[in-house]
SEFIZA-3560 file (N, C-alpha, C; in Angstrom, 3 decimals):
REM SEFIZA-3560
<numar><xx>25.050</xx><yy>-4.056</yy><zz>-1.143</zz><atom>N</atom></numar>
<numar><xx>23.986</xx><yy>-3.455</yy><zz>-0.389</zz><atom>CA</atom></numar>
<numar><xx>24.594</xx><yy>-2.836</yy><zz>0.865</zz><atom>C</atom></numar>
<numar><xx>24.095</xx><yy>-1.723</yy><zz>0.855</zz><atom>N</atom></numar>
<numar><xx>24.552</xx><yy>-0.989</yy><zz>2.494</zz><atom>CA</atom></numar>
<numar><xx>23.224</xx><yy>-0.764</yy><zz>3.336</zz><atom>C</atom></numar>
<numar><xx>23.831</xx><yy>-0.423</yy><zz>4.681</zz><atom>N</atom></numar>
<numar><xx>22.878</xx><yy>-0.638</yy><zz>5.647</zz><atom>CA</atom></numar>
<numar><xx>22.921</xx><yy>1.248</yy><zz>6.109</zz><atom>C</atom></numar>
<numar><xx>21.862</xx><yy>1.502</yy><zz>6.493</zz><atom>N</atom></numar>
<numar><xx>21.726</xx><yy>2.864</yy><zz>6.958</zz><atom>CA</atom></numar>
<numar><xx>21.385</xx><yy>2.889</yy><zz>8.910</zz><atom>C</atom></numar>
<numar><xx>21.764</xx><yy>3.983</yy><zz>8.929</zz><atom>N</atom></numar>
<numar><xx>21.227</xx><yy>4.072</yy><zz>10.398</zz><atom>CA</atom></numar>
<numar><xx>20.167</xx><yy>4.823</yy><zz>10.921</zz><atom>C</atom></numar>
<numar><xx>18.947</xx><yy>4.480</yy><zz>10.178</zz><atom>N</atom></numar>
<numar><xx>18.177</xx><yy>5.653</yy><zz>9.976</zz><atom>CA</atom></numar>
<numar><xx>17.177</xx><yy>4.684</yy><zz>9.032</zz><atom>C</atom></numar>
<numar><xx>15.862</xx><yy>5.459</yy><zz>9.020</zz><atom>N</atom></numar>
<numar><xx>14.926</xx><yy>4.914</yy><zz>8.085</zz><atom>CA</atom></numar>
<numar><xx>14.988</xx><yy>5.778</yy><zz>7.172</zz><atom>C</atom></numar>
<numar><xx>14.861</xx><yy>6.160</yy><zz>5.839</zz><atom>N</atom></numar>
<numar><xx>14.647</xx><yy>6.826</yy><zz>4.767</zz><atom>CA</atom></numar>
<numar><xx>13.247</xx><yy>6.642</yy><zz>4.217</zz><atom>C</atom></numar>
<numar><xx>12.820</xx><yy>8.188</yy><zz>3.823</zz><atom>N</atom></numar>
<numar><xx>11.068</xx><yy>8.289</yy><zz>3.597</zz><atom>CA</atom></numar>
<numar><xx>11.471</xx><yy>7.818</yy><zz>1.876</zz><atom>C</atom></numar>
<numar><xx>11.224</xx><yy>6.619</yy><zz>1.532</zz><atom>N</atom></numar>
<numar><xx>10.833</xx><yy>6.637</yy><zz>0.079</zz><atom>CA</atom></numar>
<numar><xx>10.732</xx><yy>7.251</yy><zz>-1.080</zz><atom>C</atom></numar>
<numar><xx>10.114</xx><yy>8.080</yy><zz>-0.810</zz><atom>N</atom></numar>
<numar><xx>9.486</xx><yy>9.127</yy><zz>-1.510</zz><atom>CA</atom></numar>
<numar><xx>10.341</xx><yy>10.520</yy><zz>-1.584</zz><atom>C</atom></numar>
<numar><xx>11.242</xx><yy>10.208</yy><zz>-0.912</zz><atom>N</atom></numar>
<numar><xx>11.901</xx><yy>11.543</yy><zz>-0.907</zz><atom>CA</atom></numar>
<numar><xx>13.840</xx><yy>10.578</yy><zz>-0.919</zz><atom>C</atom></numar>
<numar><xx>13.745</xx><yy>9.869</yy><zz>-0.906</zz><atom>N</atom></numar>
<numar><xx>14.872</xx><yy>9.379</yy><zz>-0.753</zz><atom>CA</atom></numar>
<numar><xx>15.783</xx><yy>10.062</yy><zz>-2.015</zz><atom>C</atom></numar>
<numar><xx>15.492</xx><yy>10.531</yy><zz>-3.011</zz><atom>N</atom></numar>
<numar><xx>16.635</xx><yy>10.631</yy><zz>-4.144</zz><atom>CA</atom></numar>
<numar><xx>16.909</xx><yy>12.452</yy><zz>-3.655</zz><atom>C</atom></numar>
<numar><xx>16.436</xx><yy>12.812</yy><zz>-2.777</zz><atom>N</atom></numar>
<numar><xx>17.095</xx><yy>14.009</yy><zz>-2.219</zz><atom>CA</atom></numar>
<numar><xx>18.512</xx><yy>13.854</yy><zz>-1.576</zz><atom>C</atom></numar>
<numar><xx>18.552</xx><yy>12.524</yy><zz>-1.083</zz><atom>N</atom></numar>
<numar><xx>20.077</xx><yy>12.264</yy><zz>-0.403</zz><atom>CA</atom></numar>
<numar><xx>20.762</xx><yy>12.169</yy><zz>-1.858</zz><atom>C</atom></numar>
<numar><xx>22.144</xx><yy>11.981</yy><zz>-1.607</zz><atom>N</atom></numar>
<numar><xx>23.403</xx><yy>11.784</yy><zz>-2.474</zz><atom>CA</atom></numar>
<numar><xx>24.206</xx><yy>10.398</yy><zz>-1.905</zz><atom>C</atom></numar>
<numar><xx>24.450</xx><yy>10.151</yy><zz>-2.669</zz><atom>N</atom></numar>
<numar><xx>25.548</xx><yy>8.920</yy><zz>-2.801</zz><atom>CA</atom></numar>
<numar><xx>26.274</xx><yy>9.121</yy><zz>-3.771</zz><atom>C</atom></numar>
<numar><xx>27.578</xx><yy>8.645</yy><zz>-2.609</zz><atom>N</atom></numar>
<numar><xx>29.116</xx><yy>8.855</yy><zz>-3.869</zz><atom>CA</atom></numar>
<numar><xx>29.975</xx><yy>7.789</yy><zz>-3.774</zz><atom>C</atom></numar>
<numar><xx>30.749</xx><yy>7.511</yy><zz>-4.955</zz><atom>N</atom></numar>
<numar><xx>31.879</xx><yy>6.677</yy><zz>-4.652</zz><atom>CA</atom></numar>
<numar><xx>32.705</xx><yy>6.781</yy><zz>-5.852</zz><atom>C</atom></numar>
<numar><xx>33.551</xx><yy>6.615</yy><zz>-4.492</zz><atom>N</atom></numar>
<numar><xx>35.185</xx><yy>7.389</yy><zz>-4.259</zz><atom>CA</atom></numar>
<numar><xx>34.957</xx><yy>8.907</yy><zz>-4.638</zz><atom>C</atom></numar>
<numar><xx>34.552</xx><yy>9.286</yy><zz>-4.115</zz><atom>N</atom></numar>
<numar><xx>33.889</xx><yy>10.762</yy><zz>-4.021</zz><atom>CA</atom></numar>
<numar><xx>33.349</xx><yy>11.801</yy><zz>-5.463</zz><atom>C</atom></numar>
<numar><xx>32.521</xx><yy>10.502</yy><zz>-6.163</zz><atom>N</atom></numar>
<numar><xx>32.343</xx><yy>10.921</yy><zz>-7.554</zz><atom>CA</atom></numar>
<numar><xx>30.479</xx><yy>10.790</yy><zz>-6.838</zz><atom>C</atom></numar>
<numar><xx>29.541</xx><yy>11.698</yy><zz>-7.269</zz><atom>N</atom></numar>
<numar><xx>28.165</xx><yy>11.624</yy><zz>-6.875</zz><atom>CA</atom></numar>
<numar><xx>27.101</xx><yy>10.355</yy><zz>-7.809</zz><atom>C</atom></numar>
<numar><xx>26.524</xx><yy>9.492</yy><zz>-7.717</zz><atom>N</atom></numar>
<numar><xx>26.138</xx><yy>8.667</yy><zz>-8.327</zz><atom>CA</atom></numar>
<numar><xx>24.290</xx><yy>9.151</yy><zz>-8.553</zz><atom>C</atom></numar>
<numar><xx>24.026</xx><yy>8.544</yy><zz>-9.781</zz><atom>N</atom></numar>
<numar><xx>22.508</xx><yy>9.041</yy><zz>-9.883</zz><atom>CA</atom></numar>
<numar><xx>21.305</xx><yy>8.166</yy><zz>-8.936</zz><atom>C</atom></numar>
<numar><xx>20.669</xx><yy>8.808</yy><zz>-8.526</zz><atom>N</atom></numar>
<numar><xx>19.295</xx><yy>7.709</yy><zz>-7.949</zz><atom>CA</atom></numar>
<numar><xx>18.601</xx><yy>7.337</yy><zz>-8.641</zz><atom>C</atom></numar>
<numar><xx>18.229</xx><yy>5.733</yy><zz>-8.468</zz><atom>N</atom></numar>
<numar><xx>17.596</xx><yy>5.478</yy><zz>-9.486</zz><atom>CA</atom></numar>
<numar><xx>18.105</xx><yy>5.536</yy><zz>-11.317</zz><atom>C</atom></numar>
<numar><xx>18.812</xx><yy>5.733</yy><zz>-10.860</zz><atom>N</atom></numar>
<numar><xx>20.000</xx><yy>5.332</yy><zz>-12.088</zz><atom>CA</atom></numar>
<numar><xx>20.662</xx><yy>3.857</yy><zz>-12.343</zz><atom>C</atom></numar>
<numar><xx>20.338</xx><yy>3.462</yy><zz>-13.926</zz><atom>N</atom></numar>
<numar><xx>21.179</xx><yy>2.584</yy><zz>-13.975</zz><atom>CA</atom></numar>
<numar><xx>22.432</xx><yy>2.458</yy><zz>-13.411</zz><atom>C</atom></numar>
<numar><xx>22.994</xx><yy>3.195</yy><zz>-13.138</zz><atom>N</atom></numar>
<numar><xx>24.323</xx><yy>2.717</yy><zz>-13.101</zz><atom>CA</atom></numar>
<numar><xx>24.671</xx><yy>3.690</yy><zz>-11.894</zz><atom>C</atom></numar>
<numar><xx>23.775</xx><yy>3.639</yy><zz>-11.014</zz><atom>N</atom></numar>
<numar><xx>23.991</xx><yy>4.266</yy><zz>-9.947</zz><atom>CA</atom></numar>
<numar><xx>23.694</xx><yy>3.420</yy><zz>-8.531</zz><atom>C</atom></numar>
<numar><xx>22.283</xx><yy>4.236</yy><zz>-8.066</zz><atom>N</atom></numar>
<numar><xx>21.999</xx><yy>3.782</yy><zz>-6.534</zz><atom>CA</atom></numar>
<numar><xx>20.260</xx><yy>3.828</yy><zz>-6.290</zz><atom>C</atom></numar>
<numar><xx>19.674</xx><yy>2.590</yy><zz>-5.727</zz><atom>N</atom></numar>
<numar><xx>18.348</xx><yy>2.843</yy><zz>-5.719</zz><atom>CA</atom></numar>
<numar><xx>18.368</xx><yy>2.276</yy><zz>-4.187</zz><atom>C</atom></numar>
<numar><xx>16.838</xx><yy>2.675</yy><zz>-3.502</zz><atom>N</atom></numar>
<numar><xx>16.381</xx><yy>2.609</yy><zz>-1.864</zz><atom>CA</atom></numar>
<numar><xx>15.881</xx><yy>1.161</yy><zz>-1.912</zz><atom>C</atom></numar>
<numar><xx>16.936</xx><yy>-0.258</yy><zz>-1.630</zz><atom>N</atom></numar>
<numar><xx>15.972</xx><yy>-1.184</yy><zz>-1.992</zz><atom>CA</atom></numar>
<numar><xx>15.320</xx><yy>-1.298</yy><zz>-0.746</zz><atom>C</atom></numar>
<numar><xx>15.064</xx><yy>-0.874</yy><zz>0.765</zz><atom>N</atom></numar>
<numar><xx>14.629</xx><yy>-0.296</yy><zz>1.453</zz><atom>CA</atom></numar>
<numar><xx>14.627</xx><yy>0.270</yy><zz>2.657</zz><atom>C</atom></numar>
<numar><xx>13.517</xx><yy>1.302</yy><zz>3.165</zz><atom>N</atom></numar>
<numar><xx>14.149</xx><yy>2.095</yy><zz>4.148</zz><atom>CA</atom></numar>
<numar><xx>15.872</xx><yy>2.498</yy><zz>4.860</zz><atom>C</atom></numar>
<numar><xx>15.808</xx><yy>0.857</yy><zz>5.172</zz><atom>N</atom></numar>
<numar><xx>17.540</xx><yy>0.735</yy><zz>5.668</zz><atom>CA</atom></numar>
<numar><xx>18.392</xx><yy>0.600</yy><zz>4.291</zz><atom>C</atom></numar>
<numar><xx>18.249</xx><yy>0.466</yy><zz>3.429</zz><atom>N</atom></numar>
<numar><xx>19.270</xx><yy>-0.271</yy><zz>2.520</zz><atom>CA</atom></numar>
<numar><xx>19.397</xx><yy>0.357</yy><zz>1.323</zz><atom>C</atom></numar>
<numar><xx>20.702</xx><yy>0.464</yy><zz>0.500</zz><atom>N</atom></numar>
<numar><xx>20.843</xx><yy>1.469</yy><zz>-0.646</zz><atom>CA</atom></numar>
<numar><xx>21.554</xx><yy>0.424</yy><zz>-1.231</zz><atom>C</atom></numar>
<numar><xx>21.431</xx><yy>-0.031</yy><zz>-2.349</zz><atom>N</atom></numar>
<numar><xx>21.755</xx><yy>-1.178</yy><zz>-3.507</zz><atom>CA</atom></numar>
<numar><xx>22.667</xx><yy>-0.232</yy><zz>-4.221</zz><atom>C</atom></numar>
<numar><xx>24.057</xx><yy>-0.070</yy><zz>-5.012</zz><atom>N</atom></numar>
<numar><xx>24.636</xx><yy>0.180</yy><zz>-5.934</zz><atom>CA</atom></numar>
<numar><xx>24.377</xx><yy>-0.515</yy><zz>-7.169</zz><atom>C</atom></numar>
<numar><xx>23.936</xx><yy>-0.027</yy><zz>-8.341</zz><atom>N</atom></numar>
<numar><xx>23.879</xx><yy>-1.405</yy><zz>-9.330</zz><atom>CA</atom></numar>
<numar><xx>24.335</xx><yy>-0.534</yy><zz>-10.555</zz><atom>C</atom></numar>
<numar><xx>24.243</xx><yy>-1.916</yy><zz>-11.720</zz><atom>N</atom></numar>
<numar><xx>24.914</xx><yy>-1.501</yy><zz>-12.661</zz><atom>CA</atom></numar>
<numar><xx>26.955</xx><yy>-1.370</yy><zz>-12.904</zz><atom>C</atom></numar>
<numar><xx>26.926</xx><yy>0.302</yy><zz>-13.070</zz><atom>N</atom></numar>
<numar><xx>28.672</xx><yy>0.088</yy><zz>-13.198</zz><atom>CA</atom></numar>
<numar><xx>29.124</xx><yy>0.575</yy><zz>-11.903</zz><atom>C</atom></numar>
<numar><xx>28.008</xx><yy>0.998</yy><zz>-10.905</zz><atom>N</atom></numar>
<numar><xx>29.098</xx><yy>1.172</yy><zz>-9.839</zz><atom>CA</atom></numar>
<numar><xx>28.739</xx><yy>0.226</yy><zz>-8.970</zz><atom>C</atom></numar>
<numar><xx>27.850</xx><yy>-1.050</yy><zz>-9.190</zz><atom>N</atom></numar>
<numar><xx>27.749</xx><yy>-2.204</yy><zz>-8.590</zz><atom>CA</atom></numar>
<numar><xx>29.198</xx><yy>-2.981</yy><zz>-8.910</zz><atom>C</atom></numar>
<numar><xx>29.598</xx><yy>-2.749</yy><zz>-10.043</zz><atom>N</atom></numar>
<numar><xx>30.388</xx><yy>-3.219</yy><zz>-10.592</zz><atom>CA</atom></numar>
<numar><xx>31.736</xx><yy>-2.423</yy><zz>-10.329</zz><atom>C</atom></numar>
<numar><xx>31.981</xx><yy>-1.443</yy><zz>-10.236</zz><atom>N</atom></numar>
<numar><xx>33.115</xx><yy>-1.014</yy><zz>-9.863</zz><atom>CA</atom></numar>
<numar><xx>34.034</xx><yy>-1.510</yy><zz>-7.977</zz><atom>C</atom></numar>
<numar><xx>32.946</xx><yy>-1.462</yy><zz>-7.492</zz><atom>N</atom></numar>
<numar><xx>33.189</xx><yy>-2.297</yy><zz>-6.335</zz><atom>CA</atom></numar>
<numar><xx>33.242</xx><yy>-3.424</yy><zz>-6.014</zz><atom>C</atom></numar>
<numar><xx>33.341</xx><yy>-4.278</yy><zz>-6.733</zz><atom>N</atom></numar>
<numar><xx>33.609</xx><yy>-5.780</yy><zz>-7.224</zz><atom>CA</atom></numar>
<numar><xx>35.118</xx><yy>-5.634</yy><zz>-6.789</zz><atom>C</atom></numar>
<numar><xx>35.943</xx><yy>-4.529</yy><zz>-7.254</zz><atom>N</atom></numar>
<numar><xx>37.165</xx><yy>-4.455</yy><zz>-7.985</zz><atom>CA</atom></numar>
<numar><xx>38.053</xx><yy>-3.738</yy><zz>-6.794</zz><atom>C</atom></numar>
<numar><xx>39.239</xx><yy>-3.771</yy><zz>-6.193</zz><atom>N</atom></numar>
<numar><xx>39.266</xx><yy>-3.189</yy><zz>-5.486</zz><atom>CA</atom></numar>
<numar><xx>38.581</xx><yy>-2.375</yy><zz>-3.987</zz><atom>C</atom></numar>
<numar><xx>39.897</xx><yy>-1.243</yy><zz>-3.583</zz><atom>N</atom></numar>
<numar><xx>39.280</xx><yy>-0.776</yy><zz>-2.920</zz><atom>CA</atom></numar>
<numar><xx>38.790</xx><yy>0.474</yy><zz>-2.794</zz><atom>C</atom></numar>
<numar><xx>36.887</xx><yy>0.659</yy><zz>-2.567</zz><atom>N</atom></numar>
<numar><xx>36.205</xx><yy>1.706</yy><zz>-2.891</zz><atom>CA</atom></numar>
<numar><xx>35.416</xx><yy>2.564</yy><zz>-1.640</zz><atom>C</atom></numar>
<numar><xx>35.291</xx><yy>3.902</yy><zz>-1.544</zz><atom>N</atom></numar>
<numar><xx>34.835</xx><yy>4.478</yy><zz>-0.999</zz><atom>CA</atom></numar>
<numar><xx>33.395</xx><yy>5.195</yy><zz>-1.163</zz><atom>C</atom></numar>
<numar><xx>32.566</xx><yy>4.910</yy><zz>-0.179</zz><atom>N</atom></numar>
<numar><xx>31.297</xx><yy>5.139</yy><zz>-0.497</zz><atom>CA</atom></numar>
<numar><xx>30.501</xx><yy>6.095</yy><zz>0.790</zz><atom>C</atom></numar>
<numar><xx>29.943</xx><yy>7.013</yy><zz>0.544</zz><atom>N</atom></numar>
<numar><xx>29.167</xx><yy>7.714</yy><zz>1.033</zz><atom>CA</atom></numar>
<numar><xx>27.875</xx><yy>7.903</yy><zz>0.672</zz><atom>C</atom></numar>
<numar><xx>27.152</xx><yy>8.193</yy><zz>2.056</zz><atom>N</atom></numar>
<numar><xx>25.712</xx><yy>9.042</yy><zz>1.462</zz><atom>CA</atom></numar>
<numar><xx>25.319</xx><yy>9.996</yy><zz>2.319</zz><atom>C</atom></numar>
<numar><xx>24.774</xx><yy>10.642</yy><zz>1.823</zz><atom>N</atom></numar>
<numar><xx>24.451</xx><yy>11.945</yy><zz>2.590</zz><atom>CA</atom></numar>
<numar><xx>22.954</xx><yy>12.005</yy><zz>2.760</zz><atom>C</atom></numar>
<numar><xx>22.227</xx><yy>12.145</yy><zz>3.599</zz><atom>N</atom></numar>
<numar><xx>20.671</xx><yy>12.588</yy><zz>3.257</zz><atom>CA</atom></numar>
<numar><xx>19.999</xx><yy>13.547</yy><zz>4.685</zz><atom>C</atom></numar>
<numar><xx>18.945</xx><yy>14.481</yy><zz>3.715</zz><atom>N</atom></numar>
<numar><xx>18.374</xx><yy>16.034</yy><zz>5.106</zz><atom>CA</atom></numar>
<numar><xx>18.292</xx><yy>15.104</yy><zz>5.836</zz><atom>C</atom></numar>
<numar><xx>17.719</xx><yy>15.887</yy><zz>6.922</zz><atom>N</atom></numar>
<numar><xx>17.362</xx><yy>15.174</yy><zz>7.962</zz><atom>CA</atom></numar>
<numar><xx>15.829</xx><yy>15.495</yy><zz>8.087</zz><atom>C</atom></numar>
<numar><xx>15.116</xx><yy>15.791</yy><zz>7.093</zz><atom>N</atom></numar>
<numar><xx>13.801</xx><yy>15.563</yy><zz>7.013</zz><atom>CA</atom></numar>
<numar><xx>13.101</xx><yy>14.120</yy><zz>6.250</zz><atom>C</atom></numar>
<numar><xx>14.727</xx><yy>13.602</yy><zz>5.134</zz><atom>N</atom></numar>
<numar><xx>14.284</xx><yy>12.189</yy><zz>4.785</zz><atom>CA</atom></numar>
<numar><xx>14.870</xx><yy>11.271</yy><zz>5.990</zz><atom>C</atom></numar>
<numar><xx>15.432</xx><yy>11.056</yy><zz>6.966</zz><atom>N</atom></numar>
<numar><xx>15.547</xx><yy>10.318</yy><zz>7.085</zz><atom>CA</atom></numar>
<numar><xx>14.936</xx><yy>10.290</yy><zz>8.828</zz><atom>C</atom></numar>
<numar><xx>14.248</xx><yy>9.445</yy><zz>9.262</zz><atom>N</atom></numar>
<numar><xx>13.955</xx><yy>9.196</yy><zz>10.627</zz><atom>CA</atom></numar>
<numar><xx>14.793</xx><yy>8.112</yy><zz>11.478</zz><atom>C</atom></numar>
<numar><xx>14.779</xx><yy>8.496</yy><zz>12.711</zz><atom>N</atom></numar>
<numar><xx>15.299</xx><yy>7.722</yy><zz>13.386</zz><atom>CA</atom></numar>
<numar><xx>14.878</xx><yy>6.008</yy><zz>13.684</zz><atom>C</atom></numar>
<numar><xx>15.845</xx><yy>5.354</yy><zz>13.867</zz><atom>N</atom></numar>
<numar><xx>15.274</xx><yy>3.973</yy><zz>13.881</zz><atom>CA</atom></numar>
<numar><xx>14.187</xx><yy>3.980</yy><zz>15.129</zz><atom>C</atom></numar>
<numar><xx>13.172</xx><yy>2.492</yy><zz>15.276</zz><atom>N</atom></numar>
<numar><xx>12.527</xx><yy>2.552</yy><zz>16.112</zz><atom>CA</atom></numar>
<numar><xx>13.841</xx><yy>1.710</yy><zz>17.730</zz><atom>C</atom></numar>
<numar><xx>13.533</xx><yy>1.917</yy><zz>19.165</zz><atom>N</atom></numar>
<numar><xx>14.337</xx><yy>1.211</yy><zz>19.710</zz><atom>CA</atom></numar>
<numar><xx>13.576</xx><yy>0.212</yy><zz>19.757</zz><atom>C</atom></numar>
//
């Protein structure tokens, strides 16, 4: 599970991208990446599993119309 710095709108969340090791992973994909929420992006499946293993690089990208700023 990763942590975001930012809230992500739900509903629009599979507009961002997530990659690892700079390969793009599906949303909501088995074997990709789902919003388990606002803050948090779950890898599951084989690239839950690929990061078990070594060492992996992970990104995400998202507009800046999904994502809002945290509250202070």
């Amino acid at each position: 599970m990763f942590t975001v710095d930012g809230l992500i709108d739900p509903a629009l969340a599979c507009q961002g991208s997530v990659y690892l090791d700079g390969v793009e992973l599906g949303c909501n994909d088995p074997n990709g990446w789902t919003l388990k929420s606002p803050t948090q992006i779950e890898l599951v499946g084989a690239a839950c599993d690929a990061i078990q293993q070594g060492n992996h690089s992970v990104e995400g990208t998202f507009p800046c119309a999904v994502v809002s700023p945290l509250p202070n």
